[in-house]
C-alpha positions, 0 to 999 in steps of 0.5 A: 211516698209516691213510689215507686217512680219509673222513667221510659219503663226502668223503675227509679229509687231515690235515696239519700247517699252520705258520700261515704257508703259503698252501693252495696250498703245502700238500701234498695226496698221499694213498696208495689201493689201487689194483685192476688187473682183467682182466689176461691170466694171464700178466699177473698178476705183481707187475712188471706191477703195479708198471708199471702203478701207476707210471703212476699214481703213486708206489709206496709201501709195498711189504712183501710181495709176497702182498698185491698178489694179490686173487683175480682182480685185482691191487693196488699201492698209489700215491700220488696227488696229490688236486688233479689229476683220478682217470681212474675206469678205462683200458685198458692195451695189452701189445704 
């Protein structure tokens, strides 16, 4: 666990290669945190988290329900395949 690692800014994945694979077989998913600000109050509970980080990517590594909380934010974290393009935000409507 521990990921993702970064050197001089550039994320790095590690996996294991059996020599025969070609590197578009290779599985390059990687898991962040992934903060969620502005939510109405009313907005800020862990369901509303875990939609919106589904929306992004897989769910991963839900322990505690506490950890999701971040002050005036939310946090969930996702897994994210790395060869598609990050959206570095988006609105999310509530109607």
């Amino acid at each position: 666990m521990g990921e993702p690692w970064s050197f001089d800014r550039h994320l790095v994945i590690l996996t294991r290669f059996d020599g025969k694979s070609s590197t578009e077989e290779l599985d390059y998913v990687t898991s962040f945190w992934v903060q969620i600000h502005n939510l109405p109050l009313s907005m800020m509970t862990p369901e509303v988290a875990m939609d919106i980080g589904e929306t992004l990517g897989v769910i991963t590594r839900m322990v505690d329900k506490s950890e999701m909380v971040g002050g005036n934010f939310m946090r969930v974290r996702v897994s994210i395949n790395i060869t598609q393009p990050l959206c570095r935000g988006c609105y999310v409507s509530f109607e």
